[in-house]
C-alpha positions as CSV (number, residue, x, y, z in Angstrom):
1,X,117.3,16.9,43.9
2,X,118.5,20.5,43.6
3,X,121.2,23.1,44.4
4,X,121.2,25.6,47.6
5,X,123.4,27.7,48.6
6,X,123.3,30.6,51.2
7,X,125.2,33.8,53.0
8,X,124.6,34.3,56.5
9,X,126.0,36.9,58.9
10,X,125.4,40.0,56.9
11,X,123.1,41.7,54.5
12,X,123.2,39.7,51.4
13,X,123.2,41.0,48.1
14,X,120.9,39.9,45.3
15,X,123.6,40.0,42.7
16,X,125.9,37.3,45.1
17,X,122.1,35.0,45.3
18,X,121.9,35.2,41.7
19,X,125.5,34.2,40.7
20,X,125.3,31.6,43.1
21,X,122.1,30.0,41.3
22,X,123.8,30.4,38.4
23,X,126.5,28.3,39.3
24,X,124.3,25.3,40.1
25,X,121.8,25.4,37.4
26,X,122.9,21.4,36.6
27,X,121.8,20.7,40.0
28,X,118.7,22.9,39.4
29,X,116.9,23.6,35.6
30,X,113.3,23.4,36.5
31,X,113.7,27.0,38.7
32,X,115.4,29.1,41.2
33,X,114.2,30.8,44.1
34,X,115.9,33.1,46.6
35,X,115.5,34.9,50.5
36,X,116.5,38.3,50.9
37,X,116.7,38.9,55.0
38,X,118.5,41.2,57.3
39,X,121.5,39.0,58.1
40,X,120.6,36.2,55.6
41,X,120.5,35.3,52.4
42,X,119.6,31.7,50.5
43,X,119.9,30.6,47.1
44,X,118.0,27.6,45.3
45,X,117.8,25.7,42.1
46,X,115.2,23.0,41.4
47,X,115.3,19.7,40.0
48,X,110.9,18.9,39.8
49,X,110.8,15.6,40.9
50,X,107.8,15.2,43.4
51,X,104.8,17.9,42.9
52,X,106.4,19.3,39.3
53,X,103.9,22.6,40.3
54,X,105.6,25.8,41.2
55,X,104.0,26.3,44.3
56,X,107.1,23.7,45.7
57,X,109.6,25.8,44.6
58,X,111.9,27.5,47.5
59,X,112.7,28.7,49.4
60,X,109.8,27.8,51.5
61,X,108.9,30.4,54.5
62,X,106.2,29.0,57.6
63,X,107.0,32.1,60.1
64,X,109.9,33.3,60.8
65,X,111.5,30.0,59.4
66,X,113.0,30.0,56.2
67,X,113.9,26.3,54.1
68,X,116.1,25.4,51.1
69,X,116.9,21.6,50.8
70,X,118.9,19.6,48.7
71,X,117.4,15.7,48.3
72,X,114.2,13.8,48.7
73,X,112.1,13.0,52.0
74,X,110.6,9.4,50.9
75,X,108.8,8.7,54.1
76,X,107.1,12.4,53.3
77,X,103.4,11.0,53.3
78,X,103.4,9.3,56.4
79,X,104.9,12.8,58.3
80,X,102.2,14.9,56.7
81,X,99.0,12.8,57.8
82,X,100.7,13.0,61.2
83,X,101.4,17.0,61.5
84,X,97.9,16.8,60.0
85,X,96.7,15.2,63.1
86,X,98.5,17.8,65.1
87,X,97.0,20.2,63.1
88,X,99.1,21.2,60.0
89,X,97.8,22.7,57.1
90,X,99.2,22.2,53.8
91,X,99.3,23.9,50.6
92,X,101.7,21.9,48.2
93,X,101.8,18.3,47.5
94,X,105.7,18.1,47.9
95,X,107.7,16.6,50.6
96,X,109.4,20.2,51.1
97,X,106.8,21.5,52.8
98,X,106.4,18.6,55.1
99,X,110.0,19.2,55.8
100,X,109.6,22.8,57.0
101,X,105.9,21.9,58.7
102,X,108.2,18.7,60.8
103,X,110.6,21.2,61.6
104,X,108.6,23.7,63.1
105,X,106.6,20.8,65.1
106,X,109.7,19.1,66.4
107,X,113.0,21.5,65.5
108,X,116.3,19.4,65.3
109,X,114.5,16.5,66.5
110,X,112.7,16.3,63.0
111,X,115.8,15.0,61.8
112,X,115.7,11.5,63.3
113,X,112.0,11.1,61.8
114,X,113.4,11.4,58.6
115,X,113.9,8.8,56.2
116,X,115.8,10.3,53.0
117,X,118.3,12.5,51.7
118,X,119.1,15.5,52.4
119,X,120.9,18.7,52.7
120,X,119.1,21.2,54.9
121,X,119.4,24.7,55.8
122,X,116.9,25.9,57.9
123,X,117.3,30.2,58.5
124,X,115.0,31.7,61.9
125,X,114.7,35.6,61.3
126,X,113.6,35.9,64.7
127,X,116.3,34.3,66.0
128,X,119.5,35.0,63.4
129,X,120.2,31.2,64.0
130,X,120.8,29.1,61.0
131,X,120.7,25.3,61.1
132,X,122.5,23.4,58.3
133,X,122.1,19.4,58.3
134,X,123.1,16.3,56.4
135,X,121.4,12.6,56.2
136,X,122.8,10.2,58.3
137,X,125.5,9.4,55.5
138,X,125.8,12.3,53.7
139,X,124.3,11.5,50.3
140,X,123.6,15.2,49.6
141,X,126.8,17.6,50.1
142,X,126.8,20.4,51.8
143,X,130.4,22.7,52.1
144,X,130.9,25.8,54.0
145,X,133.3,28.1,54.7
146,X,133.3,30.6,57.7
147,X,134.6,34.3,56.7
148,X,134.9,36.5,59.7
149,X,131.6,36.6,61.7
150,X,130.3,35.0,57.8
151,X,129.0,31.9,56.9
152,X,128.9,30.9,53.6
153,X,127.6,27.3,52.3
154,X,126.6,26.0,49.3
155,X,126.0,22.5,47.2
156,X,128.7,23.2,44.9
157,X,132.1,24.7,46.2
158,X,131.9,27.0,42.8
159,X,128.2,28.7,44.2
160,X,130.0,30.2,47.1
161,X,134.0,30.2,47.0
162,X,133.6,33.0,44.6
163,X,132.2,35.5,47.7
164,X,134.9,34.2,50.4
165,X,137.0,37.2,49.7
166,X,139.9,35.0,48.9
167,X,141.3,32.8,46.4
168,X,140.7,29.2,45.7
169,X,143.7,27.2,47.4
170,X,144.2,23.4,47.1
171,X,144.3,21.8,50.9
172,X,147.9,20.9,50.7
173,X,147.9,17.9,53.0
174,X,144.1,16.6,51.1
175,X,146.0,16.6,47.7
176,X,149.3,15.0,48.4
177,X,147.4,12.3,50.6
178,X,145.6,11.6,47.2
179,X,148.4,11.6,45.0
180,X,150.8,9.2,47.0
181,X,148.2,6.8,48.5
182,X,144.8,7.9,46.9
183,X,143.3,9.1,50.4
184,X,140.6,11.4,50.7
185,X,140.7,14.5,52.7
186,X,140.0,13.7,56.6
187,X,136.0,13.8,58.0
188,X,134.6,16.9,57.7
189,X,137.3,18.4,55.0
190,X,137.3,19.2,51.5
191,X,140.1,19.4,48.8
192,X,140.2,23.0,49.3
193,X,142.0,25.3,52.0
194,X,139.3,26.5,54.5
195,X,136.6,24.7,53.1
196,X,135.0,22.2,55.1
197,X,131.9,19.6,54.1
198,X,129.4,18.5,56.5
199,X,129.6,15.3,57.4
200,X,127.1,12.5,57.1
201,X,124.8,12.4,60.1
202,X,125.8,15.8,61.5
203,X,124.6,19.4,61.8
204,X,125.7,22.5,61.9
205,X,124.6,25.7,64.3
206,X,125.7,29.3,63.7
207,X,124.4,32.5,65.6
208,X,126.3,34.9,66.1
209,X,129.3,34.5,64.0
210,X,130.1,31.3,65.8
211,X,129.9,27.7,64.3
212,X,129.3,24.7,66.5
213,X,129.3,21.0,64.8
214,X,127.8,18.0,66.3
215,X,126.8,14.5,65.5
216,X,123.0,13.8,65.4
217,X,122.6,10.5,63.9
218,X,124.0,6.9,65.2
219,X,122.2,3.7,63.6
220,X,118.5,3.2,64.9
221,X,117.7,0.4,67.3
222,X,116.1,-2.4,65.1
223,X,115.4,-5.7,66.2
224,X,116.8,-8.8,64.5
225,X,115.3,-12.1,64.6
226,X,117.5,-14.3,66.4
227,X,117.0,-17.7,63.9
228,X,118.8,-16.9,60.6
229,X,115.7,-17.7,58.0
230,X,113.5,-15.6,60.1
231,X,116.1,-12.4,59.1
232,X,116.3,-13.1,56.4
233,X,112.8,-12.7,55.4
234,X,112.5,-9.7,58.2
235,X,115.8,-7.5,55.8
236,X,113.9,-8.8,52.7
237,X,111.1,-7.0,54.2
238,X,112.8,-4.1,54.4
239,X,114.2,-3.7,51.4
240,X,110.9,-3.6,49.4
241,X,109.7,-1.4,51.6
242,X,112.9,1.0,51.2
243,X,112.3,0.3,47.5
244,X,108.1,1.7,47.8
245,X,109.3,4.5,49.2
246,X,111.9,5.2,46.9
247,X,109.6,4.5,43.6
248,X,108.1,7.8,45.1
249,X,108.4,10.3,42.3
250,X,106.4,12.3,39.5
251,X,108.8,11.9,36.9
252,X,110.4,8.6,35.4
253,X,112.6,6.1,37.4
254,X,115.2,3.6,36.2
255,X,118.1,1.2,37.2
256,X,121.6,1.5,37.3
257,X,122.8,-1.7,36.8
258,X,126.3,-2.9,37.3
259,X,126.0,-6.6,37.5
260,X,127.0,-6.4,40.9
261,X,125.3,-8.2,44.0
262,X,123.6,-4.8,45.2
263,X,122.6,-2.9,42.2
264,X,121.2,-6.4,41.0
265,X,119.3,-7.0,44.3
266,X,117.8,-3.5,43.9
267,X,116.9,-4.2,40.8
268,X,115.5,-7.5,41.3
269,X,113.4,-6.7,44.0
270,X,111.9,-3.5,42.5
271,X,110.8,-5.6,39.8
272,X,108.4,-7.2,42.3
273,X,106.5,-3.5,43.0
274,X,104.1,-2.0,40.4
275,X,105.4,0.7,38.0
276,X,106.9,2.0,35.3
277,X,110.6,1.9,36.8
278,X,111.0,-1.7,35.8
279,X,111.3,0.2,31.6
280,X,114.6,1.4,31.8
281,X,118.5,-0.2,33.0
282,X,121.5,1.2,32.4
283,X,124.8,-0.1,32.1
284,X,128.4,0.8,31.5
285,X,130.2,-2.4,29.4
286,X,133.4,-2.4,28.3
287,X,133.7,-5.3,25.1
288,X,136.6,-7.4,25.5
289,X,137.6,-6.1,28.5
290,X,138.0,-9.6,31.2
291,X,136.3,-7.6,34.1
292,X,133.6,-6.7,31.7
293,X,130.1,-7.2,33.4
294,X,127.8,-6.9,30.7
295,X,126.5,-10.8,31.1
296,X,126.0,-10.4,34.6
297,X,123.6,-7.4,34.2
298,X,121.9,-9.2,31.5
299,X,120.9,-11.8,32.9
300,X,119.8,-9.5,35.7
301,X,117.3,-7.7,33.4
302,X,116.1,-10.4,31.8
303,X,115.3,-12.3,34.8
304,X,113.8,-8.8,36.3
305,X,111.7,-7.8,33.5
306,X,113.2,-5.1,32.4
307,X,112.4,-3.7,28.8
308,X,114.8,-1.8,27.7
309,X,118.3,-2.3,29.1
310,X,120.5,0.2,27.7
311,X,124.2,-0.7,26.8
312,X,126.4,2.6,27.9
313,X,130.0,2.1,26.2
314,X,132.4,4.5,27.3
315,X,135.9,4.3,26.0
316,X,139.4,6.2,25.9
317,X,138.8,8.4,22.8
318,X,135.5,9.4,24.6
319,X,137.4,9.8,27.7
320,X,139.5,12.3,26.2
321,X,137.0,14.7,25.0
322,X,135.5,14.8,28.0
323,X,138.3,14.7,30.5
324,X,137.8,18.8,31.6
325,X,134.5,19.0,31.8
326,X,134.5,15.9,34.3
327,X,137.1,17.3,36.3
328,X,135.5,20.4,36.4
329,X,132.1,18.8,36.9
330,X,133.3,16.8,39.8
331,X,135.3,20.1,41.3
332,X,137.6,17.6,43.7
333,X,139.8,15.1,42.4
334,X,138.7,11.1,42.3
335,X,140.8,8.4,42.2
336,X,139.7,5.8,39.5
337,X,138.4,6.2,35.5
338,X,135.0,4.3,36.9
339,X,133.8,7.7,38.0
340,X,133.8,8.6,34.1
341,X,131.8,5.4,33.6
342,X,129.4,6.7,35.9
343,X,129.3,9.7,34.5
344,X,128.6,8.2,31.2
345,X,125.7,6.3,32.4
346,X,123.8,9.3,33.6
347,X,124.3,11.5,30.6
348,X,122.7,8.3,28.7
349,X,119.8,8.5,31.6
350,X,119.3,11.8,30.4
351,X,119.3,11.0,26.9
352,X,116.5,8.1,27.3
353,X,114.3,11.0,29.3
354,X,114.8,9.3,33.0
355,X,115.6,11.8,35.5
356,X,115.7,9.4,38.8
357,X,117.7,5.9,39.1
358,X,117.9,3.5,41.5
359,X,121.5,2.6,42.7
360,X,122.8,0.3,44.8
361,X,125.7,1.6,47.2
362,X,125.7,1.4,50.6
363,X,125.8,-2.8,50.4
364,X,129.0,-3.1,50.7
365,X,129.8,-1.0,53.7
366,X,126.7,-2.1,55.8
367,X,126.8,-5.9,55.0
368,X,130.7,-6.6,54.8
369,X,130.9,-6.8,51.4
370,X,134.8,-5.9,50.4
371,X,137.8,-8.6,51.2
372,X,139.3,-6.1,53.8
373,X,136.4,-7.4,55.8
374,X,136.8,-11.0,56.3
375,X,139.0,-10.6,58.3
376,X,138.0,-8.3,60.6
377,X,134.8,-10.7,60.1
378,X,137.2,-13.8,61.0
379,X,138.3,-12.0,64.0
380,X,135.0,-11.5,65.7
381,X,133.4,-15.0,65.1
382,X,136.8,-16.1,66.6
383,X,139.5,-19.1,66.5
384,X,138.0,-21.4,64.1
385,X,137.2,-19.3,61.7
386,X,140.3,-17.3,61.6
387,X,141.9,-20.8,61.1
388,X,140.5,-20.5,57.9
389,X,140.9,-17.0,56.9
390,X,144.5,-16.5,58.2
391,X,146.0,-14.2,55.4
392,X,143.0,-12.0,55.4
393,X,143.3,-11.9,59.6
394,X,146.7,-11.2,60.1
395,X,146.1,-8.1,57.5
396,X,143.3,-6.9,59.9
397,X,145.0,-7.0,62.7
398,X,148.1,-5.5,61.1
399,X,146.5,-2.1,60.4
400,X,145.8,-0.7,64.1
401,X,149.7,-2.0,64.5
402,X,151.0,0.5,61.9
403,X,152.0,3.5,63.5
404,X,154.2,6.1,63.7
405,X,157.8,5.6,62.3
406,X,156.5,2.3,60.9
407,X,153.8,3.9,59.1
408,X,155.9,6.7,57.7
409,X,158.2,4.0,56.1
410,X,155.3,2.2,55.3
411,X,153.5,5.3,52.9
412,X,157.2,5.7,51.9
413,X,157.9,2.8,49.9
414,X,154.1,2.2,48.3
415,X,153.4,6.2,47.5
416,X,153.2,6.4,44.1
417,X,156.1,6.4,41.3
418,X,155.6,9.6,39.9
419,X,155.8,12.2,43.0
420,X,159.1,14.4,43.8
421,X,160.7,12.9,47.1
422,X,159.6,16.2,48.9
423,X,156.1,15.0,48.4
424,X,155.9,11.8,49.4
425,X,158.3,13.1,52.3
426,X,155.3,15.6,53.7
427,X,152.9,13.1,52.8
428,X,154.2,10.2,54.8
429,X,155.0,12.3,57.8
430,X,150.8,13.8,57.9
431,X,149.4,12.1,61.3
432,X,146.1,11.8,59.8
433,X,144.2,8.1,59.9
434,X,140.8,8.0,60.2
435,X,138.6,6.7,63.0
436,X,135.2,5.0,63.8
437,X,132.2,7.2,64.8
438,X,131.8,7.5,68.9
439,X,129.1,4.9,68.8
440,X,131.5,2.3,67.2
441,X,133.9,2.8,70.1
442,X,133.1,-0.6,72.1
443,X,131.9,-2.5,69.3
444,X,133.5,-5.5,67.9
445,X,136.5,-5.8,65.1
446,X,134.5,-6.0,62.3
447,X,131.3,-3.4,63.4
448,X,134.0,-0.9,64.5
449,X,135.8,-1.7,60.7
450,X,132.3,-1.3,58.9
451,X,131.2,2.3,61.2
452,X,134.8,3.4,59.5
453,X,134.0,2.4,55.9
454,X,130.5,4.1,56.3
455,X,131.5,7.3,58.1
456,X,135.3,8.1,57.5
457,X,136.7,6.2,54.3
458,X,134.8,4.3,51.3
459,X,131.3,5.2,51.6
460,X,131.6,8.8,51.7
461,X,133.9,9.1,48.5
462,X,131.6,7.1,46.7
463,X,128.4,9.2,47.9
464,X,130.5,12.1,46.5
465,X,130.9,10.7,43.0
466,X,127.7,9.8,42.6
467,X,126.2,12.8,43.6
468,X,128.8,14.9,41.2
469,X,128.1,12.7,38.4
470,X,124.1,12.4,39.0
471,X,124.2,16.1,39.3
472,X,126.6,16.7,35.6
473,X,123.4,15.8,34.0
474,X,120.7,16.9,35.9
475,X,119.5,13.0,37.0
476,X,118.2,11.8,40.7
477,X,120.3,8.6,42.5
478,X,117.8,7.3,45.2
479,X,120.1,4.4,47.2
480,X,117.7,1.8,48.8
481,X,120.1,0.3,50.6
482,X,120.9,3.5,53.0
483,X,117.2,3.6,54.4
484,X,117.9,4.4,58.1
485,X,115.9,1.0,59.0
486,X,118.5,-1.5,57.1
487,X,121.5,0.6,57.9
488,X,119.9,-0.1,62.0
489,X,119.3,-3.3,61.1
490,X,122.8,-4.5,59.9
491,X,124.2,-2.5,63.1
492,X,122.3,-4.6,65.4
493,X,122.7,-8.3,63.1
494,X,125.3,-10.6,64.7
495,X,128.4,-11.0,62.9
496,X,128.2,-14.5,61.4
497,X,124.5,-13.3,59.5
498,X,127.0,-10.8,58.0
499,X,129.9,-12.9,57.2
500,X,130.2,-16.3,57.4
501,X,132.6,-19.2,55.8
502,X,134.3,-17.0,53.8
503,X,130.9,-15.5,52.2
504,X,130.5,-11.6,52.3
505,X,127.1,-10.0,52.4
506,X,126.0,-13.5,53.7
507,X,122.0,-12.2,54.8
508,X,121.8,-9.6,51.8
509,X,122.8,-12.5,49.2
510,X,120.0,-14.7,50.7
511,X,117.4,-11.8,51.3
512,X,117.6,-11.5,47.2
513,X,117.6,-15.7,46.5
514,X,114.6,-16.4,44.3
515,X,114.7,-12.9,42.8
516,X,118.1,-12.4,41.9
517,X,119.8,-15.2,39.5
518,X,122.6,-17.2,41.6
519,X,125.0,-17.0,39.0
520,X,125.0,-13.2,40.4
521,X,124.4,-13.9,44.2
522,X,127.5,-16.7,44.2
523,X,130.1,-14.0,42.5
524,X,133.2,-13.5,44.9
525,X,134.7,-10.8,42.3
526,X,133.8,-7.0,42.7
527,X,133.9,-5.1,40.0
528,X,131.6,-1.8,39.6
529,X,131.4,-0.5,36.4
530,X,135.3,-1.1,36.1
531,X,136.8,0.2,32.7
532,X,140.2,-0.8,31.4
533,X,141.9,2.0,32.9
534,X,145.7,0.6,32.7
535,X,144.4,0.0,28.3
536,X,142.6,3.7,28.6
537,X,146.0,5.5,29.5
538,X,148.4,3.6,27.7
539,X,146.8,4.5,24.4
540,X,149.3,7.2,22.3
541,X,146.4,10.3,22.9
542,X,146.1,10.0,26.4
543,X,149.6,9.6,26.8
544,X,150.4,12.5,25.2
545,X,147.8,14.5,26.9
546,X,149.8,13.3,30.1
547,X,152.9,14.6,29.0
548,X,151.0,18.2,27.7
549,X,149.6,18.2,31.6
550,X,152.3,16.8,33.7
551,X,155.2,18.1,31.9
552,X,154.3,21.8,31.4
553,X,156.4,24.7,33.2
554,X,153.6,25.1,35.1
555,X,153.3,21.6,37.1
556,X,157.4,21.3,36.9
557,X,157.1,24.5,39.1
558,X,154.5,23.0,41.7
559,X,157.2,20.8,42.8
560,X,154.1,17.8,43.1
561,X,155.9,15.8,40.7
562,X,158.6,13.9,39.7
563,X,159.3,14.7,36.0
564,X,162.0,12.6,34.9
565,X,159.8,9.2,36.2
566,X,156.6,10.5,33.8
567,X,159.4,11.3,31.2
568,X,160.7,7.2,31.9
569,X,157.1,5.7,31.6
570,X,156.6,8.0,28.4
571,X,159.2,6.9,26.9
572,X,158.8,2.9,27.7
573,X,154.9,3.0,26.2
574,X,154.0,1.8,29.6
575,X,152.7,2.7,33.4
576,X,154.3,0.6,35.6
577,X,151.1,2.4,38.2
578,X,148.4,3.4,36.2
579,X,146.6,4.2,39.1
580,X,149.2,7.0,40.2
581,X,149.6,8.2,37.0
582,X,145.6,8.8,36.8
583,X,145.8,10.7,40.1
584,X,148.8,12.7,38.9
585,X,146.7,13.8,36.0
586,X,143.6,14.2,37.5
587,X,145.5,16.5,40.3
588,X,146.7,18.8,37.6
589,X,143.4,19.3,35.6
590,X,141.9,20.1,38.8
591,X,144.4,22.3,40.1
592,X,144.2,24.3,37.0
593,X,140.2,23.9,36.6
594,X,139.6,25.2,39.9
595,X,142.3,27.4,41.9
């Protein structure tokens, strides 16, 4: 896990690599590295997790190609013996190099050999070409910018926003989406104006001065036994193997452990691998708190082995001394106080000494796991069973029917309370909905739903926070459950081993019965390291802070707000949206954090 960051198009200057290094030493504080060419320049900080030595620092050079990367290559042995065979020589023990030997063996085609993480950018002096790329979800982020005949990329926005030549401006349609209806910015955008992120699964080519973006990756063809058991045992299969590959590592790896079906299946079924990774869990627990999870996980660890299973108690005092330095951390605004709880568990990773954790995102979006689902579910295994789930069907079928005048009444009476009318106006009038990747276009209701949850909506946001909070404290998140193989495999699986009688995650439940307790496998609630965020803002600190933020000149002059409905809820003790009131907040911090 590290930090790059690069300017291509002209002569760079040292002083612009440096500062931009600088900007990302959480990202990187085992070293930094930097290229100097005639129309390129790349910047690099290192987080030593596989081959600690320096001689894996970058950027890496093999000819005329130059490499900085951003993630982890698991599958990294297997690709070296091969370019061994074809006659590679190497010289580190790191999966970098194998990275830079692949591509220089296979060019862009590298990428679908790949199984890991990553954000690439690959520089060819002889060629003045420069390839940036992202794994097929986009675990690792990657922004840009272009500036002129300029490109300009980096990890963080904060590395290279500084050398755009102009100031940092909030995305005015990304930000009042958020605030009325928490969307994120559309696919391939950012929070800011004229920054843009690279999407999961695509690449980037500039030569020239001219960008071109494309789509690389679309779920592998795997094949799935046809007789449920037998899949069963074939994705369990999988999953240990995901997990080997991710146990790869030179420094210590732990658990983050919600309580949740996934995280508990990861840890469960790592506990069946030799290591040391089975020593550490981490949990966020919130006492006396009804959606607390803290038994769940317990029983989890017990029942896994693990030996020390650390209780990580965040809480609104906390909360409020750390509220700027997690806006700032994150540098976009997020839409819910569980992001702190993250954030809390990975500065107590980095107390206990372990730099990588495993996680367990990605379940949820490959397997069917949220209640939006079922019905798209219910509407692909047909009559019968959307006989039984007829709330939950006519709700799936009601979103493709919400459209134009419709929809703009629709965003107009559930924006949020606390927005001046102009806002919510602008906001409900934005044609923006996002869509399923071109792979998903002929698929059925509930594969084109789940291509849209992986690619476009829930799955990126969450690969953001993680990385953002990971990154705060210098700590590695490997995610099992995004290995290319089961991501193919629950592409190809037939609906009814995803979701079936009203059960969600139906084959990745099963493929962890025996390992994981049932008490966990049988839960219907989801949860995620939820804090008592309506509690957490009604206390008389935060609200006051509130007022300080959301009633200053300052934001009365934005126009963003509606003053005299903050003034209202101030003055009752209570939110009647907590929710809104977070994002109204969180907008404002970030706003004056970071433009």
């Amino acid at each position: 896990m590290c930090g790059i960051a690069g300017i291509v198009g002209a002569p760079p200057e040292r002083a612009a690599l440096e500062a931009m290094a600088a900007a990302m030493e959480r990202r990187g504080p085992d070293g930094e590295g930097f290229y100097e060419g005639t129309a390129a320049g790349l910047a690099f900080r290192r987080l030593a997790i596989i081959d600690l030595d320096e001689r894996s620092n970058q950027p890496l050079a093999l000819g005329p190609l130059r490499l900085v990367f951003n993630g982890e290559i698991y599958n990294y042995r297997e690709l070296r013996e091969e370019l061994r065979g074809r006659g590679h020589t190497f010289t580190t023990e790191g999966d970098g190099e194998v990275l830079l030997h692949a591509w220089s063996e296979w060019g862009e085609d590298a990428l679908g050999r790949l199984n890991g993480m990553f954000a690439l950018a690959v520089w060819d002096e002889d060629e003045g070409s420069l390839v940036l790329a992202s794994d097929p979800f986009g675990e690792k982020p990657l922004y840009y910018a272009t500036v002129g005949e300029r490109l300009l990329f980096g990890s963080r926005f904060s590395a290279f926003l500084p050398f755009t030549g102009r100031p940092a401006e909030a995305d005015a349609e990304a930000l009042e989406g958020f605030l009325t209806r928490a969307a994120m910015p559309a696919l391939g955008g950012s929070f800011f104006r004229g920054v843009k992120r690279l999407a999961g699964g695509h690449l980037l080519r500039f030569a020239g001065g001219r960008a071109e973006v494309g789509r690389w990756w679309r779920p592998p063809e795997v094949e799935v036994p046809g007789e449920y058991p037998e899949a069963v045992a074939a994705l369990r299969e999988l999953l240990l193997d995901s997990l080997r590959l991710r146990l790869r590592s030179d420094v210590p790896v732990g658990t983050s452990l919600s309580g949740g079906v996934d995280s508990s299946t990861v840890v469960a079924l790592s506990a069946e691998l030799a290591g040391d990774h089975r020593r550490h869990a981490f949990t966020a627990t919130f006492p006396g708190f009804e959606r607390d999870e803290w038994r769940y996980a317990e029983t989890v660890a017990r029942a896994a082995g693990v030996v020390e299973h650390h209780a990580v108690r965040p809480d609104a005092d906390a909360l409020l001394g750390d509220l700027d330095a997690l806006v700032r951390g994150h540098e976009e605004p997020f839409g819910f106080l569980s992001i702190y709880a993250q954030w809390c568990v990975m500065r107590a990773a980095e107390e206990a000494g372990v730099t990588v954790l495993l996680d367990g995102q990605g379940g949820d979006e490959l397997f069917a796991g949220y209640d939006i689902s079922r019905g798209y579910g219910a509407r692909t295994l047909g009559p019968r069973a959307m006989s039984k789930e007829p709330r939950e069907t006519l709700a799936s079928a009601g979103v493709g029917l919400v459209r134009g005048p419709l929809r703009r009444t629709f965003r107009r009476r559930t924006a949020a309370p606390y927005l001046a009318s102009e806002t919510v106006e602008r906001a409900a009038r934005a044609e923006r909905s996002p869509e399923p990747p071109p792979y998903a276009g002929a698929a059925d209701p509930l594969r084109r739903q789940l291509a849209e949850q992986q690619t476009a909506t829930i799955l990126p946001e969450l690969l953001r926070y993680a990385d953002r909070s990971s990154m705060a404290w210098s700590r590695e998140v490997r995610l099992p459950l995004l290995d290319p193989r089961i991501a193919g495999f629950a592409w190809a699986a037939p609906a009814s081993f995803l979701y079936s009688g009203g059960v969600t995650k139906r084959i990745l439940r099963d493929a962890g019965r025996g390992a994981v307790p049932d008490s966990v496998l049988d839960r219907t609630d989801k949860v995620g390291f939820e804090p008592p965020q309506a509690r957490w803002l009604a206390e008389p600190a935060m609200r006051e802070r509130i007022a300080e933020v959301l009633l200053d000149p300052a934001a009365r002059a934005r126009g963003l707000y509606d003053g005299a409905a903050i003034e209202s809820d101030l003055a009752a003790g209570e939110w009647r949206d907590h929710r809104a009131i977070w994002r109204c907040l969180n907008a404002e911090l970030w706003l004056r954090a970071m433009t």
